[in-house]
N, C-alpha and C positions, 0 to 999 in steps of 0.2 A: 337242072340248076337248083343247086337250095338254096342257095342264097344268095343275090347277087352283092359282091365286095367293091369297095373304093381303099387301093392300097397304095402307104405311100403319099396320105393327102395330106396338104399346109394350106394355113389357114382356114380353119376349120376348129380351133379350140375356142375361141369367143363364142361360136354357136352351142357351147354346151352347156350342160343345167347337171352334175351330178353322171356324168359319161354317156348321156341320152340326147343327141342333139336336135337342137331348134330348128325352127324352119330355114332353110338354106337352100341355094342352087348349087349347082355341080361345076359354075363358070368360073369360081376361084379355089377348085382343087388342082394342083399340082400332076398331073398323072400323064402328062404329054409322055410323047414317046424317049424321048431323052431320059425319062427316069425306071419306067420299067423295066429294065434292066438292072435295075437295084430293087428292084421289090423282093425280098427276103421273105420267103411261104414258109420256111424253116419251122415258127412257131406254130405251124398248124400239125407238126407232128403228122400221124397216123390217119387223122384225119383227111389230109389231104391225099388225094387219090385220083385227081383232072386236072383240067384247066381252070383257074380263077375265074368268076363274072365277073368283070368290073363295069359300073353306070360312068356312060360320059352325057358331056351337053348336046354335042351334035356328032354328025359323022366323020366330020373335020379333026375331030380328039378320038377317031375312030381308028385302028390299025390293026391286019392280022399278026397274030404271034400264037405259038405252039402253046402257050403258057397261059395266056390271057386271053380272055373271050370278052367283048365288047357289047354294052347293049344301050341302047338309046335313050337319056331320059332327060326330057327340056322341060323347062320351069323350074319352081321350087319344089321341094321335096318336104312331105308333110311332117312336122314336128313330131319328134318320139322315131321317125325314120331310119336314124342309126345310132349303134351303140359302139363305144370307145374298145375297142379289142387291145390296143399297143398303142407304142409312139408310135402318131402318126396315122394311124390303122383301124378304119372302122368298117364293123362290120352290119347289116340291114339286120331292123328289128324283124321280131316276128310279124309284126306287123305288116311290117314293109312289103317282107316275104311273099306274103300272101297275093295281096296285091300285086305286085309284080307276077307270081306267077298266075292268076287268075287273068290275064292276059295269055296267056301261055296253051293252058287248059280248058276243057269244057267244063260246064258246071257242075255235073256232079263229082270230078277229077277233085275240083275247087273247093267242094263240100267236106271232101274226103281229107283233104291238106287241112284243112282249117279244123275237122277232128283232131286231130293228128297234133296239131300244135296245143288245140285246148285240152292235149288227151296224157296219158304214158306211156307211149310206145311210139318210135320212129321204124317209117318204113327204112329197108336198109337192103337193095338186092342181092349182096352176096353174103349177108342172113340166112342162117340154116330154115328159117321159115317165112321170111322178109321183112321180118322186125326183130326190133330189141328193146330193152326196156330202155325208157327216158323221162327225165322230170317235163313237167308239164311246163312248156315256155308260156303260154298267154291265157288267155282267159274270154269270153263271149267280150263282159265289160271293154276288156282291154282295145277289143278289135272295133267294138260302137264308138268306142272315146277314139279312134285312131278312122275312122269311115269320115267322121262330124270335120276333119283337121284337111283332107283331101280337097285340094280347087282344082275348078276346071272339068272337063271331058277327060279321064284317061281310059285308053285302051282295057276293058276290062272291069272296069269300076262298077258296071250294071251286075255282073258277075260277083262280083267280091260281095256286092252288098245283098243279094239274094242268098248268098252263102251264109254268111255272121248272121243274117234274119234266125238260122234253122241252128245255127250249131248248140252242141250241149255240153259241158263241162266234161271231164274226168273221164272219158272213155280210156279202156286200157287196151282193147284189139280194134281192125278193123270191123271183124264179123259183128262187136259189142255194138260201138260206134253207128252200121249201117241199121242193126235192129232197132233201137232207140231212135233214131229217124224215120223209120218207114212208118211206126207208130205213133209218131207224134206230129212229123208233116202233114200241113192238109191236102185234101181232096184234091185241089187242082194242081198241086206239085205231085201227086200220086200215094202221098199219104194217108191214115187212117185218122188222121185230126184228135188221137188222144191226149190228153194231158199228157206233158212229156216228162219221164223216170228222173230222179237223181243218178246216176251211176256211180259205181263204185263206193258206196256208203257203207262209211266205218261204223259197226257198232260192237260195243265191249259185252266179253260176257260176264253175266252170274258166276259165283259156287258151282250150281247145277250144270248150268251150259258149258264151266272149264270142263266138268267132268265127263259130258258127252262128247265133248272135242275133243278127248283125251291132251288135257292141261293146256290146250290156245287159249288165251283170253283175248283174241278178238277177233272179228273176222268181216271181208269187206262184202258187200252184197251187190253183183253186178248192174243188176237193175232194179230199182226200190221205190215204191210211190210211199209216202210215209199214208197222206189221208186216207187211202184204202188199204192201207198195210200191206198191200201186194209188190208181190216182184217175180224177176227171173234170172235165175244161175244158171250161163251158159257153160256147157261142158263140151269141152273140144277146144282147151284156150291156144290157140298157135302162137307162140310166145307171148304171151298173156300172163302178167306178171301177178304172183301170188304175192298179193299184199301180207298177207300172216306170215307169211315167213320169208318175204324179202328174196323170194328166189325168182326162176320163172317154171312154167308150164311146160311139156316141150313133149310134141308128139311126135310119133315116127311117120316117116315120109309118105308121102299119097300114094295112093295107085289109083289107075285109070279106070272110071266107070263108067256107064253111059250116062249121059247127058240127056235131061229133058228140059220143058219149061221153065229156064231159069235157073241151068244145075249147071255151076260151073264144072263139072264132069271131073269130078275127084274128092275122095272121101279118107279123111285122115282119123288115125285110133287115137285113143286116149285109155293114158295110162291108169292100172285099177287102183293105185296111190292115189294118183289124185282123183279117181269119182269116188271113190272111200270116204277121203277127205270134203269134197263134196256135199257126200252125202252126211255126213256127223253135221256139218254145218246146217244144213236146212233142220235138222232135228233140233240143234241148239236154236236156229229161230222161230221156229215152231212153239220153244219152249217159250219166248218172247210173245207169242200170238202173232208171227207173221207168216204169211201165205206167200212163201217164195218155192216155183215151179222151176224143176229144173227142165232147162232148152236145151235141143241138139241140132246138131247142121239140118237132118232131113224135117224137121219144123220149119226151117226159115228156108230152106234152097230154090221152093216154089214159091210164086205168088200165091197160087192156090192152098200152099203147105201153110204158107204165113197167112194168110186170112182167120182159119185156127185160133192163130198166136194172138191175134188182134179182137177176134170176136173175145176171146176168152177174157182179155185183159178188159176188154169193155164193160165185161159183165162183172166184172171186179169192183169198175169203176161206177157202175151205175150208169155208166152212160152211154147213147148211140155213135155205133162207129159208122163211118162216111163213107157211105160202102163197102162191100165187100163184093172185091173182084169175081171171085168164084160162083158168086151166087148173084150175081147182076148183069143185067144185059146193057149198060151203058160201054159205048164202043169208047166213047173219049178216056173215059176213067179207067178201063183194062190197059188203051194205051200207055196211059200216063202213069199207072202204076207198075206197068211192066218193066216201064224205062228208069222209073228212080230204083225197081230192085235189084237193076241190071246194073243202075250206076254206083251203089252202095253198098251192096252186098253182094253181087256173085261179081264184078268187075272190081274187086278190092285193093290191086295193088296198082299203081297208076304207070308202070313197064308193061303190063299187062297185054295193053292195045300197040306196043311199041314194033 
């Protein structure tokens, strides 16, 4: 489900502010069974590929059809919840998204979505790699100001809001997205409690830097602390969209290896263009005075590999990481650390457990 839809609805235009509607129930949309059979999917082009979700009030507005999938939602619907797509035709904010599917999903599925919206890249399963590049629909802000608008109990809401707590702006892969949490969640969600990176950080270059980039003048920095000037360029982008030149990444397909602690059992190349490329960039930040390290899969695939990644970033940081799995004998914290790297980085595509 990406998104669940309301097609086809009247009464419903006074509730809007600018194509973003107000708070509203789902008791004076129009969508009985008499009409779906005029709901017109035509303009969803290419995109459309299933069955429609549509939200009704009760089970009563509820009907199977080959076309339309029904799903349950009583009360008001919180403001900002949907946006105007057509006459007549609206479709659920990212927002909304979320939340609806965070009833759906377990948490860290939920984590993972909610990257994913505040990120550039949609998962996509018939994806030569399972994503594709995309603008960034929401933002942390957007998701706090749309949590605050939520009444009631709903299905899932302890979920949504444990999520929006951890998320971070601008991730462009999953693999980016899961590192940048394992590091900066705490101890007892299974993190290493560091200050968490900006990601994807644009900085332009000098004369000298276009000249070691051979003529880029700019270039985006995966993961970036500015106060300790530290960061990490992962290599291995699986459609991992190259900011500098507006293309994507694209490695050639897996092959099967074995699996250990934490190895989702598959190891993909990268092409020598782009670690080339790569590598001129960390030279042009160097030339900046930053201390950007470049990451690869077999750094992050263990917990034990990623303790490494985290000890090292600590010492960057100056400051103590909150344990370190590998080297502790706290039984709760191996658990709980095992389970968030299982949930955001080797479990990364959410068909995965399908």
């Amino acid at each position: 489900m990406a998104g669940d839809m309301i097609g086809n609805v009247e009464g419903a235009d006074n509730a809007e502010d600018d194509g973003v509607m107000t708070e509203v129930t789902l008791e004076g949309f129009a969508t009985g069974l008499r009409r779906e059979r005029d709901i017109d999917l035509g303009f969803l082009g290419p995109v459309h590929t299933g069955p429609i979700d549509i939200l009704v009030a009760s089970q009563k507005n509820s009907h199977a059809n080959k076309d339309v999938r029904h799903h349950i939602w009583a009360g008001p619907i919180p403001a900002g919840g949907y946006l105007r797509l057509g006459e007549h035709v609206y479709v659920s904010s990212p927002e909304f998204v979320l939340l609806q599917m965070a009833a759906k999903l377990d948490k860290y599925q939920t984590l993972q979505l909610a990257m994913q919206l505040c990120g550039t890249y949609a998962l996509l399963r018939t994806a030569k790699h399972g994503m594709i590049k995309h603008p960034q629909l929401t933002s942390k802000k957007k998701l706090e100001q749309f949590a605050r608008m939520i009444e009631g109990r709903r299905a899932g809401i302890g979920i949504f809001r444990w999520a929006i707590r951890y998320v971070i702006d601008g991730a462009a892969s999953p693999t980016e997205a899961g590192t940048a949490l394992m590091l900066s969640m705490p101890a007892l969600s299974g993190g290493y409690g560091l200050r968490a990176f900006k990601l994807n950080v644009e900085k332009k270059y000098d004369e000298v830097e276009r000249e070691i980039t051979r003529g880029k003048r700019k270039c985006f920095v995966d993961l970036l602390d500015e106060e300790s000037r530290f960061g990490w360029e992962y290599q291995g982008k699986e459609g991992h969209s190259d900011a500098e030149n507006g293309e994507q990444y694209e490695r050639d397909d897996g092959r099967a290896v074995g699996g250990g602690d934490g190895d989702s059992g598959v190891t993909l190349s990268y092409g020598a263009e782009s670690l080339e490329s790569d590598t001129l960039k960390l030279a042009a930040l160097k030339h900046m005075e930053y201390d950007v390290r470049q990451l690869v899969w077999g750094q992050i695939k263990t917990v034990a590999a990623f303790d490494q990644v985290a000890l090292t970033t600590a010492e960057k940081y100056e400051a103590e990481v909150e344990g370190a799995y590998a080297f502790s004998k706290n039984e709760k914290l191996h658990v709980r650390r095992l389970a968030l790297h299982q949930g955001v980085i080797v479990q990364r595509y959410y068909w995965q457990d399908v």
